[in-house]
N, C-alpha and C positions, 0 to 999 in steps of 0.2 A: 518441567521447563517448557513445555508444550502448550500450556493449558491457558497461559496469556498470549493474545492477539496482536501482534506488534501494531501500531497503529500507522508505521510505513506501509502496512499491506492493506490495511483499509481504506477503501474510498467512502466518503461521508460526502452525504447531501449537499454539506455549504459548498462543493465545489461548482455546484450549478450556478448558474450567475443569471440571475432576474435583470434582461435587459430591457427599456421601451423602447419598441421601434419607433425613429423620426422618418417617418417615409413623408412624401409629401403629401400631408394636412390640407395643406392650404386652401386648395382648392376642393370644392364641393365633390362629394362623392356620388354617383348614378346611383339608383334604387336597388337596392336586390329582393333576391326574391326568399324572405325573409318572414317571420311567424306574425309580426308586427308590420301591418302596411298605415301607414300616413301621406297624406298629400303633400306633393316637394314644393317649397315654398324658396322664394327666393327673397335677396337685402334689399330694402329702398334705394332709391336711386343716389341719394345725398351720400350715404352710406357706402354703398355697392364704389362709388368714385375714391372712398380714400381707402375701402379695403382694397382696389385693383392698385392702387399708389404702394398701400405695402407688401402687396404681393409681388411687385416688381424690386422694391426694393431686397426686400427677401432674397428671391431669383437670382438677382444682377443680369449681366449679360457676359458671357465668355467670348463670344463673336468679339466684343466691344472690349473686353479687357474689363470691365464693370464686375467687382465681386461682394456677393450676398453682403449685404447690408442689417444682419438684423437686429440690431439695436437702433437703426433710424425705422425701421418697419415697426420697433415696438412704442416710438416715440409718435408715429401715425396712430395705431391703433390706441390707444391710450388717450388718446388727443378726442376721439371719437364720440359723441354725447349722442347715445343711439336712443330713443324714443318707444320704437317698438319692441315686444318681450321675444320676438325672433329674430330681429339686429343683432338683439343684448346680449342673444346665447351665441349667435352667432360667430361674434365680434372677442367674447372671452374666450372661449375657444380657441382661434386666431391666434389671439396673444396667449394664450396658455401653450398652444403647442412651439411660440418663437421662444419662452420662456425655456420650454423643454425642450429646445433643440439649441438655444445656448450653452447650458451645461451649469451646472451648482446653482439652477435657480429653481429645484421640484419643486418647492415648498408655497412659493409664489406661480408656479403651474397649478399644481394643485389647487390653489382658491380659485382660480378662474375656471378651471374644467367645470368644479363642483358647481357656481354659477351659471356653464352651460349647460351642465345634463340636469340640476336639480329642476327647471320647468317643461322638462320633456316636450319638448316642443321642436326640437333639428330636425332637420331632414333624416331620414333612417340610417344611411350609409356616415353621417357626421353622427349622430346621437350612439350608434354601436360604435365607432372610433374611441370617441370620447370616452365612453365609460373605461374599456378596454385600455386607453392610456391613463386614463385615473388608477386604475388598478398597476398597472406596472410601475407606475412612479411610488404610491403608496407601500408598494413592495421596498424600493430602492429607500425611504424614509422611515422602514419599519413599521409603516403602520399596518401591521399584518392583517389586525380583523378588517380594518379596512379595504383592505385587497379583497380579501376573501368575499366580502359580501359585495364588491362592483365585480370580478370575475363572475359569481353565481347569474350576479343581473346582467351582465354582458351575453350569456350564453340562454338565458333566459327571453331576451330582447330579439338576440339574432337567431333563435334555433340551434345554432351551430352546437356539435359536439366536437371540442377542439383537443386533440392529446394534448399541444405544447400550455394550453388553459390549464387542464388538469394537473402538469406535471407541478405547475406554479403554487395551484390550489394545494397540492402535498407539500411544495417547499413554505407554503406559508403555517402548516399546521404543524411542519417540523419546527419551524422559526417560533414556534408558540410554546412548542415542547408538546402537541397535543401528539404524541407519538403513535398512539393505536390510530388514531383518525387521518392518518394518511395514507394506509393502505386501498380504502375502496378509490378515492382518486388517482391514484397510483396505478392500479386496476382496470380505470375507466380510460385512464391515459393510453396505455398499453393495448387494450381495444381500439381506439380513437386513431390509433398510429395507424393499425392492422396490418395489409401484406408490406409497409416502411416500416419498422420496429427500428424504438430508439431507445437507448441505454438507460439514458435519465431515470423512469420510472424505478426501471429495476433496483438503479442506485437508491433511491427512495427507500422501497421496499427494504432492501440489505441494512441501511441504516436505521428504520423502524423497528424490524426485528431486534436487530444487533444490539441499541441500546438500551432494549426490553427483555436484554440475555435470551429470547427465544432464538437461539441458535439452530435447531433445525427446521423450522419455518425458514432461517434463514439459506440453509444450505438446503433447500427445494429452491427458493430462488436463483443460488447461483448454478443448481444442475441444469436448469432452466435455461439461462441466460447463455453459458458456457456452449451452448447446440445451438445458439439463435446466432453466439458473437465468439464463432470459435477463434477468430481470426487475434482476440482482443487478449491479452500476455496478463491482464489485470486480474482477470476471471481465473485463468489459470492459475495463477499463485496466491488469489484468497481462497478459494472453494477446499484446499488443503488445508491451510489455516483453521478452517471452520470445520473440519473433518476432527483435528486436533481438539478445536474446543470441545467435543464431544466425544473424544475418544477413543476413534474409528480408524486406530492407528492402520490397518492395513488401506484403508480407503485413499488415507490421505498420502500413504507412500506412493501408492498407484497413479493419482494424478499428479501428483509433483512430478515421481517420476518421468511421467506423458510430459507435462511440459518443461522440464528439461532434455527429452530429447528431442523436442520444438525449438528450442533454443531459445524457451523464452524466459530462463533464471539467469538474469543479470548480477542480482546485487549477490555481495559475500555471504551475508548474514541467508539469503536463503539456500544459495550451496552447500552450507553448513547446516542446514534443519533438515536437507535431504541426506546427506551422509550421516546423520544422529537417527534419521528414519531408518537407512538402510541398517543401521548396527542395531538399533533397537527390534527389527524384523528377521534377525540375522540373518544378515549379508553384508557383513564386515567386510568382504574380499570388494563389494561392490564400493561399501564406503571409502576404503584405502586409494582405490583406485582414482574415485571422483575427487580425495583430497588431493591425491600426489598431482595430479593433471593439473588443477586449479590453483593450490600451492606455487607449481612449479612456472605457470601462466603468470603469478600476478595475481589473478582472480581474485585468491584468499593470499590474506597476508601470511605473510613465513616466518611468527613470531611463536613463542616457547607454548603459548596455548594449544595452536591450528599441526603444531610439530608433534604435541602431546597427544593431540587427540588421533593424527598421521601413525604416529607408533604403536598408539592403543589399537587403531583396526588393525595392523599389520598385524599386532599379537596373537586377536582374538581367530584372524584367518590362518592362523597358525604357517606364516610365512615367518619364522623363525629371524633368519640373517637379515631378511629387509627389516622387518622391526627393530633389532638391536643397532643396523645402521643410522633410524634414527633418533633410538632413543643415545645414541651416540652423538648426535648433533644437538641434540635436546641437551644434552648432556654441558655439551660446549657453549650451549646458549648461557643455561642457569649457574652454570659450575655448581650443581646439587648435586650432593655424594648420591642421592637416592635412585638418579638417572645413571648416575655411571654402574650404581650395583644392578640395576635393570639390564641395562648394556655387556655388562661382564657376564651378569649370568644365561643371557640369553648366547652369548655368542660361545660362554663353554655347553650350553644346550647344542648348538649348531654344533659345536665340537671345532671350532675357532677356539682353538686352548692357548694360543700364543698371543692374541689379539684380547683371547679374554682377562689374562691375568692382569694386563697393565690396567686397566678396565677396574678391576677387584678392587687394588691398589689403592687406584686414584679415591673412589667410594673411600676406604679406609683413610685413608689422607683426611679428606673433607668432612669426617666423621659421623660416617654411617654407623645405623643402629646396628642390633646383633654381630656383634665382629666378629666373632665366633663363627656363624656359618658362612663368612665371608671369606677367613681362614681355611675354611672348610671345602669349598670352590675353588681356590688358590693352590691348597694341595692336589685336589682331585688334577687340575688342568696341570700341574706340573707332574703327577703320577701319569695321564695319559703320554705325555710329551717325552717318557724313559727321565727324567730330571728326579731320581729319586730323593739326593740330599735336600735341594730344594723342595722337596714334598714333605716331606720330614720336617722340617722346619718347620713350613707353614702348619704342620696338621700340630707338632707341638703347643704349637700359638691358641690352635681351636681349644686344645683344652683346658687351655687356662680361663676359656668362658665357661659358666656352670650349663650354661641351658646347651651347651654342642659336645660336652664333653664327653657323652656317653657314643653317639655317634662318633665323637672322632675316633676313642679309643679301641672302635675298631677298622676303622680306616686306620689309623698307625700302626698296628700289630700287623694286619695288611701290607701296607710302604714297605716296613721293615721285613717282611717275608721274602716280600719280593723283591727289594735289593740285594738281600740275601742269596738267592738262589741268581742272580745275573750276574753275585760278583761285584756290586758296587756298593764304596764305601758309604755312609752317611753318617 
């Protein structure tokens, strides 16, 4: 029951979300100090007057009550017949980023980027923009290699070693399915963050492994991450999960149990894989306990399964009367003769013989197997109780089973002795 992974408890890569930042484009960016130096060149003046028209447009004015305008800013640049080949990148750019800061137009950003980076020719700080929002958008349209290869050149162009780059560069080789090839950026990401460590990679990582079954590759990841992000409740209740797909049954009881006494096992379904840990490690006393609290909470439902499995620890902890209590309610749940003879015989165990007998009964009623040793239990609890005619009866009844009849017949010679000598008829 252990050996599959519930997939509530895994976190998978697609939850990362490839956003392009729309910061503000618009305006030319200052030189940095960058692996690639070019001369900053500015727009002709013809030009330079209707880009400042749609830069204002754009803008608006809040002072004024004037709000961004950018569909007349994109109807400016568009309108625009630039001449020169650093207008031209300039200009699509411009309209590629009002494109992409409208919203459901990538596809139409996209031709335009591609027109300003393809004659490399922008200023440094626009030409490493550009490429870098080519790649984000190309992410958001699926075109994975696409990404992949203007990230490479983004980081290439500007020097930069960017983790949030890298983490992209792995969700894009996940998105490909190239599974193994996302670990060294994943790696380089992680590096990149250095003494700010963020989760993402890791996530990468766990889902890499995971769906290439190398599970303990995977769980060196999450011992890993579990010291860096102890705070994080997610880490806590997969790294036990992953302990299971392998095996390691004590391992995984030991940090579950850690984070449930963090208080970080919310859902039912994993209260229940700790109390199945605790009985399978024996410590059934420990399991009973954590059902009857969480049962009794809400926490776990209070249906004939979570009641079943509540009785079974009490059993196996050899708490005698709690168990028969409910395999008593258990009883009343399913009306199963099977719970009621569990119930009867557990409570003439306890030596509850008066409590056990109706118990017995009811089992026979509902038609339990073996009647025979059920008659058998029925006398015994009415021979404790001095009720000899009543013993006598029932042990009668046992012998009319083949398989109790040897047994009973010397419980009856017995009854019969011993009503004998107290004097009572039967």
């Amino acid at each position: 029951m252990f050996k599959k992974l519930s997939t509530s408890l895994v976190v998978i890569a697609s939850l990362l979300v490839v956003q392009a930042p729309f910061a503000d484009y618009a305006e030319a960016s200052g030189a940095k100090e960058e692996k690639k130096k070019r001369p900053t060149q500015l727009v002709g003046p013809s030009v330079g007057k209707k880009v400042q028209k749609a830069f204002e447009l754009y803008s608006g004015d809040e002072k004024k009550g004037i709000k961004s305008d950018i569909d007349g800013a994109l109807v400016v640049l568009l309108d625009i017949d630039a001449k020169k080949d650093y207008d031209k990148a300039y200009v699509a750019r411009f309209i590629a980023v009002m494109y992409a800061t409208k919203g459901n137009q990538e596809r139409e950003a996209i031709k335009y980027l591609k027109l300003a980076v393809e004659p490399d020719i922008l200023n440094e700080g626009d030409h490493g923009e550009a490429i870098k929002l080519l790649a984000d958008l190309q992410m958001q349209t699926k075109d994975y290699k696409g990404a992949l290869a203007n990230y490479y050149a983004w980081m290439e162009f500007t020097g930069k070693d960017d983790g949030n780059t890298w983490v992209k560069i792995a969700q894009a080789h996940y998105e490909l399915q190239q599974l193994d090839k996302m670990i060294v950026p994943a790696d380089k990401a992680i590096a990149a963050f250095g003494d700010k460590p963020n989760q993402n990679p890791y996530i990468l990582k766990l889902t890499s492994y995971y769906e290439r079954k190398k599970y303990k590759e995977a769980i060196g990841v999450l011992e890993t991450v579990i010291l860096i992000f102890p705070e994080n409740k997610t880490w806590w209740t997969q790294l036990p999960m992953f302990y299971l797909l392998v095996e390691d049954y004590p391992k995984a009881v030991q940090t579950l149990d850690l984070a449930y006494k963090q208080g970080f096992l919310e859902k039912e379904s994993q209260l229940k894989t700790l109390a199945n840990l605790y009985s399978s490690s024996e410590s059934p006393y420990k399991a009973a306990k954590l059902l009857e609290k969480h049962i009794a909470s809400g926490d776990i439902t209070r249906d004939d399964k979570n009641i079943s499995a509540l009785a079974n620890a009490w059993h196996a902890a050899q708490h005698i009367g709690t168990a028969a209590k409910y395999y008593g309610e258990l009883a009343k749940l399913t009306n199963e003769a099977k719970y009621y003879r569990k119930q009867g015989m557990l409570l003439k165990q306890d030596e509850q013989f008066a409590k056990a007998i109706p118990a017995l009964e009811k089992a026979l009623e509902l038609g339990v197997k073996n009647e025979g040793r059920i008659h058998m239990s029925i006398a015994e609890s009415y021979f404790y109780l001095e009720k000899y005619k009543q013993a006598y009866a029932a042990i009668n009844k046992a012998m009319k089973d083949p398989k109790a009849r040897k047994a009973a017949k010397g419980w009856k010679g017995f009854i019969a002795d011993t009503a004998r000598r107290k004097n009572v008829s039967i």
